[in-house]
N, C-alpha and C positions, 0 to 999 in steps of 0.2 A: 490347441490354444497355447500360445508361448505364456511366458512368465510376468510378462509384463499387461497383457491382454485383459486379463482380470481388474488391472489398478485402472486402466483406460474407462470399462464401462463403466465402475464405483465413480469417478470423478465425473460424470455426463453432465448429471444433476447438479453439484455443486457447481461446475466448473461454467452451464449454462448461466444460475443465477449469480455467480459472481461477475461475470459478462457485463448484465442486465445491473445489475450494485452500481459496476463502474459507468456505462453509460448513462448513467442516473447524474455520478459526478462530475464527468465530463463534457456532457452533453451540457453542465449549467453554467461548466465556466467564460462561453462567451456570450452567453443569455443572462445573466443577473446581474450586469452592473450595465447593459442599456439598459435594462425593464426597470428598474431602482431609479435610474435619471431620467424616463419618460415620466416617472410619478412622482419629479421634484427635487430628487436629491444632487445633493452637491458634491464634493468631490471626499468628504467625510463621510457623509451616509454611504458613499458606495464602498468604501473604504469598512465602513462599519459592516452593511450585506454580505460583502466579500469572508472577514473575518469571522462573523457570529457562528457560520457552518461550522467551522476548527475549534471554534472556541465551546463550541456545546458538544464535539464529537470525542474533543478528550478524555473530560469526563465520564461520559457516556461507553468508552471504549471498556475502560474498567467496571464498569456497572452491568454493560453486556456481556462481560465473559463471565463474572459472576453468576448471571443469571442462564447462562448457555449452559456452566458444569453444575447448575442446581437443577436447571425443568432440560434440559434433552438440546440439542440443537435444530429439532424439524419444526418446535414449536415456536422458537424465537427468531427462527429463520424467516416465518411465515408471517409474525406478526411486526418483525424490523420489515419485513416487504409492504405490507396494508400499511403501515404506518408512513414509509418513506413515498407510500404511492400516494396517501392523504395529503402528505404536508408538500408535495411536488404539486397536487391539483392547486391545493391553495394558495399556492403564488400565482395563481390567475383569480383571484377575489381578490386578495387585498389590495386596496387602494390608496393606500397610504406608504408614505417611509417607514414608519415605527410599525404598523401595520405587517408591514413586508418583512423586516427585520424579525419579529417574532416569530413568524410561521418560517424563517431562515432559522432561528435557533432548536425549534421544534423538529426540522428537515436534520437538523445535525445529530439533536438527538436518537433520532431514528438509524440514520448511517451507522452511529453508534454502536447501539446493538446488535445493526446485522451484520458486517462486514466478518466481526468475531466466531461469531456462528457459520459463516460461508467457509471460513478458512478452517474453524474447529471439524467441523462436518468434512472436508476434503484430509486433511492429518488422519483424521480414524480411519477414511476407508485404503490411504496411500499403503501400499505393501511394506512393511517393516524393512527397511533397508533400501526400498527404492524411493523414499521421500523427495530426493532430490530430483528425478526423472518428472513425478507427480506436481511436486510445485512450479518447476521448470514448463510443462503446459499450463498450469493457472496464471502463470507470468506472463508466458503470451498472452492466452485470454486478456487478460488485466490491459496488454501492449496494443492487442487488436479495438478496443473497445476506448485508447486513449485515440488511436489512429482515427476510428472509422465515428465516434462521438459528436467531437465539437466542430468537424465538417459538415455532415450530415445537419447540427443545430443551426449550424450557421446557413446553409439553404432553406431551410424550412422557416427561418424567422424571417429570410428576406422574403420569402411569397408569403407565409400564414401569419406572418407574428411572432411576439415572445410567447402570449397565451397555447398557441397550438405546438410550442417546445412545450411547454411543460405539461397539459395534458397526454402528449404523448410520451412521454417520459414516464407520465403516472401507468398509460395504459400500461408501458411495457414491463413495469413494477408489478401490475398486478396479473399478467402473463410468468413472471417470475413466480410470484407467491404459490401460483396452481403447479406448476413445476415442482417446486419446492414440495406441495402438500404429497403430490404422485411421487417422486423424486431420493426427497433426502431423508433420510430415516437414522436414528440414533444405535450405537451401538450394543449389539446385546449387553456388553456390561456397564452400559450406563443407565439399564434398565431397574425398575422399581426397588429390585434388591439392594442397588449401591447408591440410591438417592440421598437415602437418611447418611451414607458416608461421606458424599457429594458436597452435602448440605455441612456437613460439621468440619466444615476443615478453615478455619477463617484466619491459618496461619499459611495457606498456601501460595497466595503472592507472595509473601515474606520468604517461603520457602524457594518458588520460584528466580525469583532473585539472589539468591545464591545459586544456582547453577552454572556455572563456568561454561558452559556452552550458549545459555540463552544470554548470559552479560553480555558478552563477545557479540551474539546478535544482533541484540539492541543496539551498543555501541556501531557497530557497522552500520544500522538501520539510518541510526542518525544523520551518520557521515553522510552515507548515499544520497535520503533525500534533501539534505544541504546542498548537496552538489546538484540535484536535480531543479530545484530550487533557482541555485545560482545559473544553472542553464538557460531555464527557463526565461529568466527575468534580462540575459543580458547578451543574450546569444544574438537577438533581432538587432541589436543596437550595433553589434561588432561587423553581423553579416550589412548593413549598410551601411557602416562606414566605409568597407570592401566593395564598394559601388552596388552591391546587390539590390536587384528590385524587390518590391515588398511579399511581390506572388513567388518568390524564391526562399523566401526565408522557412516558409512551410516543409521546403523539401527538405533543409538542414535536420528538422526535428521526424519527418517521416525517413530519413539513413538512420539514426541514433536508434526510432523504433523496429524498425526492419532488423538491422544487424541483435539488436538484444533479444525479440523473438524468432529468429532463426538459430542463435546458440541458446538459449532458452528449452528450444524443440529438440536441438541438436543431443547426439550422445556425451555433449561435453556437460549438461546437467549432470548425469548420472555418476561424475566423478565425484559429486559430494558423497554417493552413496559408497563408492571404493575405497575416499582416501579421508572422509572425514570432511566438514562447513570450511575450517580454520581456510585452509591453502588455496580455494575457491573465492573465501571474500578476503584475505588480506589480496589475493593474485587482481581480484576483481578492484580492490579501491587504488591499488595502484596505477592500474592500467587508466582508470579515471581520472586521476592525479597528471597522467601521460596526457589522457587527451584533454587536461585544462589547461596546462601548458603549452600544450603545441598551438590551442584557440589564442589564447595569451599575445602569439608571434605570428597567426595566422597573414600571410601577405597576400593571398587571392582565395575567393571563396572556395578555389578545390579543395586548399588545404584545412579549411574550415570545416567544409563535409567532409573529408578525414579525421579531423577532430571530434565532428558529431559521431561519425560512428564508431570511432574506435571509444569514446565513452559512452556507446550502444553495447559495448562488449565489455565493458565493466560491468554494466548492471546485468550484460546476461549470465556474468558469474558470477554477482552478490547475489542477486534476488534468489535463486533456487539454494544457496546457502545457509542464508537467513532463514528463512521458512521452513527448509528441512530442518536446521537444530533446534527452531522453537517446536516442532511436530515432533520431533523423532525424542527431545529431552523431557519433553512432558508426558502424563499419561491422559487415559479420555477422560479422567477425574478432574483432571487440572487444565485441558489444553483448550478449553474457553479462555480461562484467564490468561494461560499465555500466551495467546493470540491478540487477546484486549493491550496486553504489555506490547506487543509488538506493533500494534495499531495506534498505540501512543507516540510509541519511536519513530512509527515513518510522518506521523503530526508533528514530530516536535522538531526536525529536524527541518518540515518547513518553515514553520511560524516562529520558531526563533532563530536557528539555524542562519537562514536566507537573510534574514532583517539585520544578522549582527556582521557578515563580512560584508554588506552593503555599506552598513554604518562606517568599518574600519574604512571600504573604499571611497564614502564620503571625506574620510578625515584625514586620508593621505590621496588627493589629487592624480597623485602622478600613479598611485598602485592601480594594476587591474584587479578586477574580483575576482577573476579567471585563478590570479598565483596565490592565494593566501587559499584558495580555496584547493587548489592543488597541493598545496602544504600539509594542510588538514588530512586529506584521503591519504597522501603517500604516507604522512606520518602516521595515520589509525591503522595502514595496512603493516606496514610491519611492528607496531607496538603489538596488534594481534598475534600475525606470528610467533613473537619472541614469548608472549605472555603463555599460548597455548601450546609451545614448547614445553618453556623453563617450570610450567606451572599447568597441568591443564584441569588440576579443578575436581570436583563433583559432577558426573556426568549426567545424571538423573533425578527429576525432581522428586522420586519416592524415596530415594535414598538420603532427600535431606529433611522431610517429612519422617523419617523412621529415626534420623536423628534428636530430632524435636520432640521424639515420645507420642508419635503420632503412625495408628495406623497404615501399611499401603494403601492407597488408593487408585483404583484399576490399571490394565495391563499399560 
């Protein structure tokens, strides 16, 4: 059995329901804002649908990893699953806008908890040192399941409806959960003996937040899904102006996914584990930064899909970054919560992120979103660099825990 064979079985479980997580959110994004206007709403209610998920998952993000590093991660894994499989059924009862908005802020709160739990439970079992190889396949996962989702949603609503997406989104929630029950199991030392330590530490975000590796995260987190964000919302509009048809514009965002889970899989994940997060995601937001600028000047759609994917290959060298220094800096004491921190980072970096270089491109005409947003990434990548040079900081969150007069808290 090689070295790495062992991290591969331990991540099965996790890596299935994290799968199953995302096609939950992706599966809803082109189903909730028709099923919202088939029951009335106007272009503010759908606007409100759309929002109320983010806006109850932020919260929820820090409240789930609290409660991931107090009760274990197989138990709130299982109950963010029944929960998120509930509140998915029920956007086929409600009949109403306000109606539907609620059981959308409920559905958020659920993501909430579990996503922290998915990611805390895959950190414990990843090999110390291979983090990056380990988040690097949950990235694809996460890539395959953005791919294969809101395709899939979108045939099943044009024959079954929106009702028969979300029911089957619940079923496969609750496919997930029994996974989960057989599946993911907590670590021996986050077992009964270190609960009551688990439970007493109500300085360990604060403490997490000083670690010099997980800032650096965050910060990147934000970047990226800024840029992802900006992709997302302006790439369809660029790709037909380029005369492109509209069944083409699909293919832009399936290169960007392709090229990020293939270096993802690839052994170029594993450099986090050789050289350290820093020179992987400052190397990854520049390369992103290249290809929002090259979209920026794009003159025929080739060079466009050059652009998608070569900001495919940013994120396949941020994401496995990011996630190995939030896993690898925390302990299993602490690495619910900072998971929940870094699940706020990739929320906040859409919901404000996206809305505020839109605004700037509102209020300067003549800029693309493409270059301010390329300014942003090239400039967070090398402040990184220079920062985790000149300065790299507290490497571990026990040791600023131990600073605070606060006992270790597991390995």
């Amino acid at each position: 059995m090689t070295a790495s064979a062992p991290t591969r079985a331990s991540l099965r479980a996790p890596g299935v329901v994290l799968f199953l997580a995302f096609v939950d959110v992706f599966a809803l994004l082109p189903t909730v804002a028709p099923h919202i206007a088939s029951l009335g709403a106007g272009a503010a209610g759908i606007g409100l649908a759309v929002g109320a998920y983010s806006a109850a998952n932020l919260p929820a993000n820090i409240i789930g990893g609290i409660l991931v590093d107090r009760h274990g991660r197989r138990v709130v894994t299982i109950v963010g699953l029944v929960a998120a499989a509930a509140t998915v059924a029920a956007y086929s009862l409600a009949v109403s806008v306000p109606g539907f908005i609620l059981v959308r802020l409920l559905h958020g709160v659920a993501g909430g908890i579990l996503v922290p739990a998915v990611f805390a439970a895959a950190g414990d079992r990843a090999r110390r040192g291979a983090e990056g190889r380990a988040f690097g396949r949950l990235g694809a996962v996460i890539g395959a399941a953005a791919v294969l989702a809101p395709a899939t949603a979108g045939i099943v609503r044009q024959t079954a409806g929106t009702d028969a997406v979300f029911l089957g989104v619940a079923a496969l929630l609750l496919v997930g959960a029994a996974v989960a029950f057989f599946g993911v199991h907590d670590q021996p030392a986050a077992a009964p003996s270190t609960r009551v330590e688990r439970a007493a530490h109500p300085r360990a975000i604060r403490a997490l937040l000083q670690v010099a590796p997980i800032r650096r995260a965050l910060a990147g987190t934000v970047v990226l899904t800024a840029a992802v964000g900006v992709l997302a919302g302006f790439l369809p509009g660029t790709a037909e102006a380029l005369g492109a048809p509209a069944s083409a514009v699909g293919g832009l965002f399936t290169a960007y996914a392709i090229v990020a889970a293939g270096l993802m899989l690839s052994p170029v994940a594993g450099r986090v584990d050789r050289s350290g997060a820093d020179v992987p995601m400052a190397l990854g937001l520049v390369t992103i930064g290249a290809a929002m600028l090259l979209l920026s000047v794009a003159p025929s759609l080739g060079v466009a899909v050059a652009g998608s994917a070569l900001f495919g290959a940013g994120y396949g060298l941020i994401f496995p970054a990011v996630t190995a220094a939030t896993s690898s800096s925390s302990t299993v004491a602490t690495r619910g919560r900072a998971f929940g921190l870094f699940n706020v980072a990739f929320s906040l970096g859409l919901a404000v992120g996206t809305p505020l270089i839109g605004a700037l491109a509102d209020a300067v005409p003549t800029l693309d979103p493409f270059v301010p947003t390329a300014a942003l990434a090239i400039g967070a990548g090398i402040a990184i660099a220079l920062i985790a040079r000149r300065s790299p900081g507290t490497e571990r969150v026990d040791e600023v825990l131990e600073e605070l007069g606060e006992p270790p808290v597991g390995p």
